[in-house]
N, C-alpha and C positions, 0 to 999 in steps of 0.2 A: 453414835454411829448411824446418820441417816435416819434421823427417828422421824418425821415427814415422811418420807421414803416408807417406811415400815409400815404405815396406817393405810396408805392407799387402798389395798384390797379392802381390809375389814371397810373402809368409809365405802366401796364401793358396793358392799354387800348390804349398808344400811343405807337403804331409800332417804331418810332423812336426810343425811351428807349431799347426796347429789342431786335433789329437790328442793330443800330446805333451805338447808346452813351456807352450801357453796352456790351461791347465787347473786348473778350481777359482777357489781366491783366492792372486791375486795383486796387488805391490805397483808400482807405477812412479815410480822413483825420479829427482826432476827432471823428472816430467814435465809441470808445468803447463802451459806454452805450448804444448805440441801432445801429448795425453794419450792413450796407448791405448786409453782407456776409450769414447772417440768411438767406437770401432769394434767393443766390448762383441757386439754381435750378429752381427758375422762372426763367431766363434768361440767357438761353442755350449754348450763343457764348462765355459769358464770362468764365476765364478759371484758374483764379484766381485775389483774392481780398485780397491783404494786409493792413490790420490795422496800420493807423499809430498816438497813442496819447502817450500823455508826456512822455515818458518813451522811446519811440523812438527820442524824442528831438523836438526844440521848433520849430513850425510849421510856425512861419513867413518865416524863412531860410530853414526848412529841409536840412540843409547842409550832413546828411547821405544819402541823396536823388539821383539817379543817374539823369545825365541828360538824359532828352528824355526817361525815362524809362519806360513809361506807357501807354497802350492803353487808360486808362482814369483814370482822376483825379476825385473823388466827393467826398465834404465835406459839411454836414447837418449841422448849426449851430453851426458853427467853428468861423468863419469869425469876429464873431462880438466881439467876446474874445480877440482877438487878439492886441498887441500895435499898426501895422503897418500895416491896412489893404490893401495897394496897394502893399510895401513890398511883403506880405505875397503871394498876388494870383499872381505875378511876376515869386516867385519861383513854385509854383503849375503848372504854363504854365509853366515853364524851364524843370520839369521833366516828362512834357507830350509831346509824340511821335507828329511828324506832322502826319497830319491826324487824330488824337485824339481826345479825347472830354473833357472837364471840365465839369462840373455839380455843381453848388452850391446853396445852399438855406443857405438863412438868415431870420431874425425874419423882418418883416416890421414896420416899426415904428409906424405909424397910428395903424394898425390894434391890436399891442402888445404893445408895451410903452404907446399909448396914452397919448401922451401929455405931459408926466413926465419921466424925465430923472434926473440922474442916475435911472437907472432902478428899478419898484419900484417891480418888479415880480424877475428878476436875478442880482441880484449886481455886477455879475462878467461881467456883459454887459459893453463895453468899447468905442462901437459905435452903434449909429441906422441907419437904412440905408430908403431909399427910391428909388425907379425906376428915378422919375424926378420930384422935386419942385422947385419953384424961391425960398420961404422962406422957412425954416420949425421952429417951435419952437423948436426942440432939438438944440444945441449948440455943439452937436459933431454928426451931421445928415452926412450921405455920401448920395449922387448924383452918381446912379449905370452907369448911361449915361454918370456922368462925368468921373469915375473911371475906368471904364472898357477901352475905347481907349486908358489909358496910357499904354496897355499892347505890344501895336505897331502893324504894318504892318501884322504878322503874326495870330491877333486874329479874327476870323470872328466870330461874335456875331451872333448865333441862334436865343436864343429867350430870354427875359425878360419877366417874368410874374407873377404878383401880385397871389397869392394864399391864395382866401377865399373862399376856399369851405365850406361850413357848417356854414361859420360864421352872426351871428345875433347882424346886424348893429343898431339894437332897444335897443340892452341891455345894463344898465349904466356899469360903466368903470370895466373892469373884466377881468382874465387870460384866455381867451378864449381855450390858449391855452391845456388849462388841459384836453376840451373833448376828448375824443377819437377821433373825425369824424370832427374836427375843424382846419383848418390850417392858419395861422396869418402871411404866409411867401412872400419873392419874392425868385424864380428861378429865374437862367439863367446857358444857354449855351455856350460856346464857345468854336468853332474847332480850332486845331491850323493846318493853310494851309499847305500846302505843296511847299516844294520850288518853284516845276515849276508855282505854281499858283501865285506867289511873283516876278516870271519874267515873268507870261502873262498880269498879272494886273487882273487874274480874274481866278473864279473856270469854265473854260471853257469847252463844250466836248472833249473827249479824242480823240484821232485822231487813237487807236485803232480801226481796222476791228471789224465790228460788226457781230455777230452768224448769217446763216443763216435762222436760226428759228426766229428771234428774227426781222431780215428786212422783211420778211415774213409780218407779223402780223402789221410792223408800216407802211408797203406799202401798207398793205390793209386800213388801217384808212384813211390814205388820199386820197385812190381810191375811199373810201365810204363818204368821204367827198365829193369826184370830180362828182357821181353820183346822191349824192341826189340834187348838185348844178343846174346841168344840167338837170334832172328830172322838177323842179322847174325853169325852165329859164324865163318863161312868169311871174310869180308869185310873188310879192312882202311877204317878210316872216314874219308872225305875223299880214297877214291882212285877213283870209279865219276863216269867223265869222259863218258859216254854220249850223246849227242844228246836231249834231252827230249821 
């Protein structure tokens, strides 16, 4: 139900999303029924958003796809359709830019399947997924911890993150997903580095001159570090219990 839709606010509430991740041209994959692109004007940097479902061809290969061709990859409820889910998000990082962002959300198993698989809510569900369990009772479960390193060297994993907001862990077995204000999902992010970061072994400071303005302001933080140190030389810190 509208799960794109449902994330709007929280992405607008996290500076990352509309700084970051949604920036430039990006592609949304499987997104026709409910399209990021609706909301094109909350999120300023970016600059265009192509749609890309079945009619554009089948989304495990995107083989119409260029390589490296996109500021960012996001696909809502795609993933789990799909035959070949490592396949799939392989080619999604192939035609995203380094420096770029993927974006995907999938259904959570626990929270949406609950416990019955083949799926008793979408039939067309091909896999459940999970962040990380040793067991799980679906028999076609993915392991996002196990799956996502296969993507290699160049994937730095943001963030993973179960998404239940709204949701009421009281209630017997039920489509949670149906409320409007309910989400049964995991995110995750993944930048794809940039070469030089692949030959330092690390996203390290840039050895770019930095703004005057800018050394300004961090030379003073640690002058006002150095004075209140020395202000306080006699004083041990967090032991002045005084009456205010």
């Amino acid at each position: 139900m509208k799960e794109c839709s449902k994330s709007i606010g929280r992405w607008l509430r996290d500076s990352n999303f509309t700084t970051r991740y949604f920036r430039g041209r990006g592609i949304d994959i499987g997104g026709r029924p409910d399209p990021l692109a609706l909301y094109c004007e909350l999120f300023p940097l970016v600059t265009e958003i192509q749609v890309w479902d079945r009619e554009n061809g089948d989304a495990q290969h995107m083989a119409a796809a260029p390589d490296a061709g996109y500021d960012f990859v996001f696909s809502s409820h795609c993933l789990e359709h799909i035959a070949d889910p490592g396949e799939a998000l392989r080619n999604w990082f192939r035609i995203l830019k380094p420096g770029g962002h993927m974006i995907v959300n999938v259904p959570d198993e626990d929270l949406y399947e609950q416990g019955v698989f083949p799926s008793t809510y979408n039939a067309d569900h091909s896999w459940t997924f999970t962040i990380w369990k040793p067991e799980s009772w679906s028999g076609k479960s993915i392991n996002l911890l196990t799956l996502l390193p296969g993507l290699g060297p160049e994937a730095e994993i943001l963030r993973i993150e179960q998404l239940n907001e709204g949701y009421r862990f009281q209630l017997p077995r039920y489509d949670q997903s149906m409320s409007p204000v309910t989400s049964c999902a995991i995110e995750f992010v993944i930048r794809r580095r940039m070469p030089e970061e692949l030959e330092r072994k690390g996203r390290l400071p840039s050895p770019r001159a930095t703004p005057p303005l800018v050394r300004i302001h961090l030379n003073q933080y640690k002058n006002d570090k150095a004075s209140i140190i020395a202000a306080n030389a006699d004083q041990r810190p967090f032991q002045d219990d005084r009456e205010l």
